[in-house]
N, C-alpha and C positions, 0 to 999 in steps of 0.2 A: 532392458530399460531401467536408469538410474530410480532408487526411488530417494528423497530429498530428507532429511533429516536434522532439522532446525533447533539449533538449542538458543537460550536468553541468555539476556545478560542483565540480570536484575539489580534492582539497586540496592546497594550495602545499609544494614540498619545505621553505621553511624557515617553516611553518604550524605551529602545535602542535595535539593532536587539541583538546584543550580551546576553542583560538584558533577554530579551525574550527565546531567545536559552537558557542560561542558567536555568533559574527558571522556565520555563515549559516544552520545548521540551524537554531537556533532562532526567527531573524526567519523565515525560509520555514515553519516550521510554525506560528507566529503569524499569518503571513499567511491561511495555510488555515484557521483558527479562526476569522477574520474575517471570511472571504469571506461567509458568509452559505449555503454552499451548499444547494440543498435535493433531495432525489432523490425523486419521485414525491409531492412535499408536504410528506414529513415534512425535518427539517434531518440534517443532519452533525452527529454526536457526540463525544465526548471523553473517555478515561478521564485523567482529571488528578490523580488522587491511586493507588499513592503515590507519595511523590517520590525516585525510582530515580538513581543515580548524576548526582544535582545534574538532575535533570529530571522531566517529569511521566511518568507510565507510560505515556502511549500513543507519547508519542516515543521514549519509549525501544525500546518494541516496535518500531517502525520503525526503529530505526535499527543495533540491535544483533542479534546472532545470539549462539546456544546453544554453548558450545564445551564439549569434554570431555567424560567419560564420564559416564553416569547418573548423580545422586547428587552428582555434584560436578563439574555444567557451575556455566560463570560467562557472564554475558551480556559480551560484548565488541563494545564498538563499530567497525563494519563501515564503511570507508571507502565502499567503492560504494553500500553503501545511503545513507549521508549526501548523496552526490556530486547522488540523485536524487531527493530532499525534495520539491522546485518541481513534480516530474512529478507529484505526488497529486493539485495542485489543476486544473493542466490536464487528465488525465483525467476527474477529475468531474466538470467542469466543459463536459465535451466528447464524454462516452461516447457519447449518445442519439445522437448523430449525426456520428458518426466513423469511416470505413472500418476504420483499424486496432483497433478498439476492440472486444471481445464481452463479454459477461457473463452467468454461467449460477448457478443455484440449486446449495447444495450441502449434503447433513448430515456433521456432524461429532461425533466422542463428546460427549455430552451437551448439544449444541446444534443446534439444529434452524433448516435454512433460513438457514444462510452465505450471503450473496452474492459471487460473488467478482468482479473487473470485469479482465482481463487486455489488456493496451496493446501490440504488438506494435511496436515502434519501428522504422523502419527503419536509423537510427542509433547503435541502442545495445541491451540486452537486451530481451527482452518483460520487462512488470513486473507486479507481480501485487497489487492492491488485494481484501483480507478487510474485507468488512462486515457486522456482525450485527444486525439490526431489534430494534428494543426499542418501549418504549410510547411513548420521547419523543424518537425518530426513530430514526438510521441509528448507530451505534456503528464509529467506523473502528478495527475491531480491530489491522490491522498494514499495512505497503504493503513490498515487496519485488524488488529484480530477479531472475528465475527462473535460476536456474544451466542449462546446457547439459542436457539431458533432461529438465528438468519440463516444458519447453512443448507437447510429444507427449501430456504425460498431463492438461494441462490442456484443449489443441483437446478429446482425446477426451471430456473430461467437461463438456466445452460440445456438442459431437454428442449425446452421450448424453442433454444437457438439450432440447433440441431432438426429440430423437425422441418424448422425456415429453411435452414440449408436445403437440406432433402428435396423441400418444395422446387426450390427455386431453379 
């Protein structure tokens, strides 16, 4: 069984974030739109409107986080998650059959049946791909590196999916 080994693509001290979005994030996540990928048949999806700080919404979901208080967060673009674009397509691309790789069913408010696909790197964070099923495939909600204690309550809720199997 492959085991998956992810390297960044950080950004250069004399890089501007904009320089960086443009000439890498955006060709790595063009590339992932292209791949063709498909997960149990159906394809990879995209929210591509609307168009969020000079980009499509789903990149943007990816790449940025929530800052501030209720009410008046601002999404701001997150270097590490930039840094890890590239890693989307090789996990999905790799999950079925990848040691580091698990992926467990999840509900969430008012959406039912989250997938989530979590990559356990040995070089860099676990990361954590959100996908939600629609009728015209697989919708890549957001992809993310997991900060220092969510990946305790992630394992647990892949045990927890596994035990449902079992049950069922």
């Amino acid at each position: 069984m492959p085991h998956l080994n992810l390297a960044t693509r950080e950004r250069l001290p004399t890089e501007s974030v904009e320089d960086y979005i443009e000439n890498y994030v955006k060709p790595e996540y063009e590339a992932l739109k292209e791949a063709g990928i498909c997960l149990g048949g159906k394809p990879l999806t995209f929210r591509r409107q609307p168009i969020l700080q000079n980009m499509e919404a789903g990149l943007e979901h990816i790449v940025t986080e929530f800052k501030g208080k209720p009410g008046r967060q601002s999404a701001v673009i997150m270097d590490e998650r930039c840094a890890c674009i590239s890693w989307i397509k090789q996990i999905l691309e790799n999950f079925n059959h990848c040691e580091n790789i698990i992926w467990y069913r999840e509900e969430r408010k008012n959406v039912l049946d989250m997938v989530i696909i979590l990559a356990e790197n040995t070089d860099g964070p676990p990361f954590k791909i959100v996908l939600s099923p629609r009728s015209s495939g697989w919708l890549l909600v957001t992809a993310y590196p997991l900060r220092a204690g969510r990946l305790a309550k992630a394992r647990q809720a892949h045990a927890d999916f596994v035990i449902q199997l079992a049950r069922a």
